[in-house]
C-alpha positions in Angstrom: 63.5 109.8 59.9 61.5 111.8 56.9 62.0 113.0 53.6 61.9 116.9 53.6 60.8 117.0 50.2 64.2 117.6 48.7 65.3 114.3 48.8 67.3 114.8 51.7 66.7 113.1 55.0 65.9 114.4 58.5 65.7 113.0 62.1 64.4 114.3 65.0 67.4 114.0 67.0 69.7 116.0 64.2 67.6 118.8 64.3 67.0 118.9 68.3 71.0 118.9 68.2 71.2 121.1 65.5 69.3 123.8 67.2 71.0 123.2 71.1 74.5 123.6 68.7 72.9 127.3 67.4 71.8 128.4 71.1 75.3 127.2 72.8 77.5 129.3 69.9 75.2 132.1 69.2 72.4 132.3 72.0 68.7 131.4 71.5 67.7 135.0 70.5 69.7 133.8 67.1 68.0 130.0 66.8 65.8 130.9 63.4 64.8 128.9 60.9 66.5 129.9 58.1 69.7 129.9 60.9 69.0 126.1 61.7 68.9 125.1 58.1 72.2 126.4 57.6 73.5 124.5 60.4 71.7 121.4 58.8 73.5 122.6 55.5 70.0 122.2 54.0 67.7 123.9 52.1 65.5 126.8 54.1 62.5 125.5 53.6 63.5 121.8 55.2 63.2 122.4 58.4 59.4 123.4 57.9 58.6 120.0 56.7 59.3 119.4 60.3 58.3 122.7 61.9 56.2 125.3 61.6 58.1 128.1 63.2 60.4 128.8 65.8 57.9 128.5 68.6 57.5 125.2 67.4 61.1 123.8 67.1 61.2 125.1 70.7 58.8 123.0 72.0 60.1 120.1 69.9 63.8 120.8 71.4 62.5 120.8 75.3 60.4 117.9 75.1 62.9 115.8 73.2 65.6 116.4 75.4 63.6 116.5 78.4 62.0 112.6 77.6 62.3 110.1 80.2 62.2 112.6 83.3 60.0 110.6 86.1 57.5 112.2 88.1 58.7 110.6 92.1 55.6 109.1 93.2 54.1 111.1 96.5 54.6 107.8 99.1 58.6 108.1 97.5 59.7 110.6 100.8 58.9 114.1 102.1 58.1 117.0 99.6 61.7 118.3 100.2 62.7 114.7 98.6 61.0 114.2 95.8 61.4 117.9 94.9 65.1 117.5 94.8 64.7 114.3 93.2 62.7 115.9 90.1 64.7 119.2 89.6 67.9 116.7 89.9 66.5 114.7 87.3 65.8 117.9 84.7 69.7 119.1 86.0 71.0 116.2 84.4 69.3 116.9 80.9 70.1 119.8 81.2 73.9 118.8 81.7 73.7 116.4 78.8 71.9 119.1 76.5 74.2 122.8 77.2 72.0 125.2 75.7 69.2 123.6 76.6 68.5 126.0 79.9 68.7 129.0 77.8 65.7 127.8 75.5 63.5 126.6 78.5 64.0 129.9 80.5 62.1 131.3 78.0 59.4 129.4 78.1 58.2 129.0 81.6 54.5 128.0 80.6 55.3 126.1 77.2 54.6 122.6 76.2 56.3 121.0 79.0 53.2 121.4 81.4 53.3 117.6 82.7 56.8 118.8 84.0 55.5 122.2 85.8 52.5 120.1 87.1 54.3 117.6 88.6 56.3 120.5 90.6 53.7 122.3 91.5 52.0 119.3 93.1 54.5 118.6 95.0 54.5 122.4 96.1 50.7 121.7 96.9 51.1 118.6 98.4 53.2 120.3 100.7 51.2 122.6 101.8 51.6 126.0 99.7 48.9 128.2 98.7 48.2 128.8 94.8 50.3 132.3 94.6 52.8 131.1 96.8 53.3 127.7 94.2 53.6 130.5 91.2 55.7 132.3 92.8 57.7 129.0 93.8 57.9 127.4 90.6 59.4 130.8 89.3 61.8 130.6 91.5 63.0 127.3 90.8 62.3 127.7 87.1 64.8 130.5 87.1 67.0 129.0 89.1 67.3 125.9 86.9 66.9 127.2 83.9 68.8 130.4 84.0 72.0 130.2 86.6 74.2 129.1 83.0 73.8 132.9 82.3 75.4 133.7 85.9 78.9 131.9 84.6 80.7 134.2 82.5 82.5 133.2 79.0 85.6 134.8 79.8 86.9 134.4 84.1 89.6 136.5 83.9 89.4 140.1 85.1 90.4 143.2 82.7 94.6 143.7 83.1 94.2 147.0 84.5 91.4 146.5 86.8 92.7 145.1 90.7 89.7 142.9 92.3 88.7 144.0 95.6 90.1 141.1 98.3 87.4 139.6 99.1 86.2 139.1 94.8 89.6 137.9 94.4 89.6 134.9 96.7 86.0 134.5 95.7 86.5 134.2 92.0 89.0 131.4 92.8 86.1 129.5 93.3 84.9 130.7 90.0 84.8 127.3 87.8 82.3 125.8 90.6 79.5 127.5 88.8 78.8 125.2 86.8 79.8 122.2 88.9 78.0 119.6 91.5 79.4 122.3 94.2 77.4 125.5 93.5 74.4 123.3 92.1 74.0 121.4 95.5 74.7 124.8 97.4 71.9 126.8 95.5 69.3 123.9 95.8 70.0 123.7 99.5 69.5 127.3 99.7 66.1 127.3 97.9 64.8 124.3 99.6 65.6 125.8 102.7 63.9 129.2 101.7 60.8 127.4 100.4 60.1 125.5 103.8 60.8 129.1 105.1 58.3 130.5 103.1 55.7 128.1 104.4 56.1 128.2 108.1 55.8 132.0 107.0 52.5 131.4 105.1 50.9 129.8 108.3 51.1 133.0 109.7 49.9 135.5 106.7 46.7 135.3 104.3 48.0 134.3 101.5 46.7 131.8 99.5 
């Protein structure tokens, strides 16, 4: 904890929730400085005893809730393995932390590059050429990062608008979006298009 020059105290961990609390009720395109210190209910210049700028606290919000996420070593199984085993492992922070997807979507090479190596050696280990593991890790980036914006606010359908049959008994299901169900489902599906993808690189010149 440090003194922001006011004689008020700060942690870490108040303003990493601070901010997450600003990006679930307003979205991250509102997280500013002067927006944070009123959620603090401090002064506007604390939070740049702690910060520089919003670039910053970003950083300082993904790493801190992203701390303790394990790398699976390469003897731990097959690629398929420990790539589910890592992404599971950032699912669950993300779970812990709402709002914390929205912030990391929109930074797919910031300061958590130990994290985006460690997937994209696994996507080398197994076998993928250097634009195919861009184009891999963007797809799971997005994926993990941005399927929160896919589940809307409000599930109900406008009163005078009559859902074709087969969105009605669809959007039944609707509250699996952000459940084990459709997270288990969409990580099959990209696994399964990944190893796709590289019996179909075997046969192209890409690299």
């Amino acid at each position: 904890m440090q003194t922001n020059g006011g004689g008020s105290t700060l942690s870490e961990s108040e303003i990493v929730e601070a901010a997450l609390r600003v990006v679930r009720e307003d979205g991250v395109e509102k997280l500013s400085m002067r927006r944070l210190s009123r959620e603090l209910g401090v002064s506007p210049m604390a939070p740049y005893y702690y910060v520089a700028d919003k670039r910053e606290l970003l950083d300082l919000v993904a790493s801190a809730a992203l701390t303790g996420v394990r790398t699976p070593p390469a003897e731990s199984g097959t690629w398929q393995h420990r790539l589910r085993d890592l992404v599971d492992q950032i699912d669950e922070k993300l779970r812990k932390h709402p709002g914390l997807g929205d912030i990391l979507i929109e930074q797919m090479l910031g300061k958590q590059l130990d994290l985006i190596a460690a997937i994209m050696d696994i996507l080398d280990d197994a076998g993928f050429g250097d634009r195919n593991i861009l184009a891999a890790y963007a797809t799971i980036h997005t994926y993990l990062f941005g399927r929160s914006r896919v589940n809307p606010r409000d599930r109900s359908a406008p009163a005078d608008v009559t859902l074709p049959p087969v969105v009605d008994r669809a959007t039944r299901y609707i509250g699996d979006l952000r459940g084990r169900y459709s997270y288990d489902f969409g990580m099959e599906v990209l696994i399964a298009g990944l190893e796709a993808q590289l019996v179909r690189q075997a046969t192209t010149d890409v690299r």
